[in-house]
BATORMI-307828 format. One record per residue (C-alpha): y, z, x. Coordinates in steps of 0.02 Angstrom, whole numbers. Each point is the difference from the previous one (the first is absolute). Layout:
BEGIN
Y Z X
...
***
This chain:
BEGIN
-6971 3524 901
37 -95 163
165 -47 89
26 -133 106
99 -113 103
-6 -196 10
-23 -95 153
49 -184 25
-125 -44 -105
57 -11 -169
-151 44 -70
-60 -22 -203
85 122 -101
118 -76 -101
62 -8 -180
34 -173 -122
190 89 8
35 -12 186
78 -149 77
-120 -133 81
34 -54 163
64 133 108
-144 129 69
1 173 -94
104 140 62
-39 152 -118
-163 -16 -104
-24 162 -129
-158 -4 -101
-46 118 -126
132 125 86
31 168 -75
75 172 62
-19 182 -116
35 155 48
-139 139 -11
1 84 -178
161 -103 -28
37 -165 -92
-39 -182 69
144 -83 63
-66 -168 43
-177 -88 -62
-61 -169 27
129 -89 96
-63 -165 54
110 -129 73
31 -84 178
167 -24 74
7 -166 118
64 0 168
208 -2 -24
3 17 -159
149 95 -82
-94 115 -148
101 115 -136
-81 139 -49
99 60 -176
-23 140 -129
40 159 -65
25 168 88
-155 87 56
-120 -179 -38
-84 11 189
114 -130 84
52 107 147
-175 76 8
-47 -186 33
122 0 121
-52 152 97
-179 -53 -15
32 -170 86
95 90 125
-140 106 44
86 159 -29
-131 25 -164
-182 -19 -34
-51 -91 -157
-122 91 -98
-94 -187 -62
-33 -166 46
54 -108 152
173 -9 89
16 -141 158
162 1 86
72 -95 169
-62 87 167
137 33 57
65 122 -151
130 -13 -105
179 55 21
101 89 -123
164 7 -54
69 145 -123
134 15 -150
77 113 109
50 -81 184
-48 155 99
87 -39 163
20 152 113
178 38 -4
13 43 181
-33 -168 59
94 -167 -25
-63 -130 -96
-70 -109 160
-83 163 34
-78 15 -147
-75 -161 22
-47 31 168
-99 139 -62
-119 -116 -64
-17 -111 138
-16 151 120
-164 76 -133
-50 -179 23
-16 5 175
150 -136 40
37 35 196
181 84 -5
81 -127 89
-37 -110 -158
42 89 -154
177 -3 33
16 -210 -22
-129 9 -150
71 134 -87
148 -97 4
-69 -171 -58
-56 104 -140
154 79 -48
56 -174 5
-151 -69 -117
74 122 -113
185 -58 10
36 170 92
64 -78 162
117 90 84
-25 167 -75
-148 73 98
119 135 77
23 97 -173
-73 159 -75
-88 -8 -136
169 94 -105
105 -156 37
-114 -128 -71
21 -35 -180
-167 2 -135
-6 -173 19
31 25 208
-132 132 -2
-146 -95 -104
22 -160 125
-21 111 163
-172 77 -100
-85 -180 -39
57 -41 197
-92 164 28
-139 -58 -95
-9 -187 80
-3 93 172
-173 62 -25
-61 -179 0
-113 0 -144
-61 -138 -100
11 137 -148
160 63 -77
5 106 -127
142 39 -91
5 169 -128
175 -38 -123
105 -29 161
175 -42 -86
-53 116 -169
153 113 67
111 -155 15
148 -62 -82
-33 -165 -95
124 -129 99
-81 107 160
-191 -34 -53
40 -188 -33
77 -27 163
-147 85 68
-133 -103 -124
70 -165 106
-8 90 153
-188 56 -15
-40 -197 -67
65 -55 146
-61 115 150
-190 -21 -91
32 -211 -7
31 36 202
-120 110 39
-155 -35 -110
-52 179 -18
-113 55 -179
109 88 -103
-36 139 -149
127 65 -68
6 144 -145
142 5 -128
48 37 -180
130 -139 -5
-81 -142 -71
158 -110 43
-61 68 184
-168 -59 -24
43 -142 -80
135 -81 137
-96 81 142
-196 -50 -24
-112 -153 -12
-102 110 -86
35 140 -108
-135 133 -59
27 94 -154
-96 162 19
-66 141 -151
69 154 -63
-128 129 107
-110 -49 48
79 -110 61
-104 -177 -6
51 -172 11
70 -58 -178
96 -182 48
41 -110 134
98 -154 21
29 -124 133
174 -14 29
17 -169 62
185 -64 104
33 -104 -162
29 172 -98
103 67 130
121 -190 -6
17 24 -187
111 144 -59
-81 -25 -173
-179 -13 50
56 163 109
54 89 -164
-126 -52 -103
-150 60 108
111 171 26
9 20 -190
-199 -31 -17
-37 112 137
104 148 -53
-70 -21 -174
-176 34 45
61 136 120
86 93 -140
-175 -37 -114
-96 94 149
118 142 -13
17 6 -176
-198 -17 -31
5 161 96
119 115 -47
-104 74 -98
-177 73 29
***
């Protein structure tokens, strides 16, 4: 078991699923993580993830997916195989916003740019052109309290951009989210990735989510958790309400055959 990181070279690894053209971003082969005298929660995940691409990652509860995420973040060890990230890390953005209370939202995002080593007499301006990225101008003053779910969730993913990594992962970040909230937030997210080019992968159970949000959308295993589908989700899918609701229906029917295939030992 190795772990890597990729340089500019873009190197060899890649899989007959990943786009062509861009240079790779993540490549995983053979990856798998088990816990000692415990079960195996991921085996044999092979795929690469191109350089600003936006990738789903979809299944049920307890299938690996955050475990992937925490891998590629560093903050786990894969037990198997090969996992290359950027250099420069990843940076990672929770379900829950986890802004410290006691410090305004620019704050919050200065934070970042302060662990980044920013020089203080900068973070002030780019904290704000992030809040701003975000459609948060003009609010960098308030506590966390006074900032709605929605309010809240934008300052995190300007937390996130402040670390400046070509990386973002993303673990259910609107699951707690109500659904005219999470759509204004799905355009949102489209938009500040179109701007700033970053790789995105992005863990859900709503396979509308995945579905509106990737160009690529991985269908992962009942534990362990391996990869079962993919499909490309190209822009003329997302133009086409039916197309849209056609490849939802297929996708959540071969989620609910993974789950029902293993309700049962």
């Amino acid at each position: 078991m190795t772990t890597s990181v990729l340089d500019e070279d873009p190197g060899t690894g890649t899989e007959p699923s990943a786009p062509a053209g861009p240079p790779a971003s993540v490549v995983l082969d053979g990856l798998g993580t088990s816990y000692a005298a415990g079960p195996t929660v991921l085996d044999g995940i092979s795929t690469t993830i191109a350089r600003g691409e936006f990738v789903c990652l979809l299944g049920a509860s307890g299938c690996g997916k955050s475990t992937l995420l925490q891998i590629l973040a560093g903050l786990q060890l894969p037990t198997a195989g090969t996992v290359q990230v950027p250099s420069d890390g990843a940076a990672f953005m929770f379900q829950d916003a986890s802004l410290l209370p006691w410090l305004s939202a620019r704050a919050n995002v200065e934070l970042a740019l302060r662990l980044r080593g920013v020089p203080r007499a900068e973070r002030r301006a780019l904290a704000d052109a992030l809040l701003e990225l975000v459609h948060l101008a003009g609010v960098g003053e308030r506590r966390p309290h006074q900032l709605s779910g929605g309010m809240r969730q934008r300052t995190a993913l300007a937390r996130a951009l402040a670390q400046d990594r070509e990386l973002l992962l993303m673990d259910e970040p609107f699951g707690a989210l109500d659904a005219i909230t999470r759509d204004l937030l799905h355009e949102e997210l489209d938009r500040v990735w179109t701007s700033t080019g970053r790789t995105i992968v992005f863990v859900t159970h709503n396979v509308r989510e995945a579905v509106r949000l990737g160009q690529r959308v991985i269908l992962f295993s009942c534990r362990p958790g391996r990869i079962a589908r993919q499909w490309q989700v190209g822009p003329e899918v997302r133009r086409n309400p039916a197309a849209t609701a056609a490849l939802t229906e297929e996708i959540t029917r071969q989620l609910r055959q993974e789950i029902s295939g293993h309700a049962h030992p």
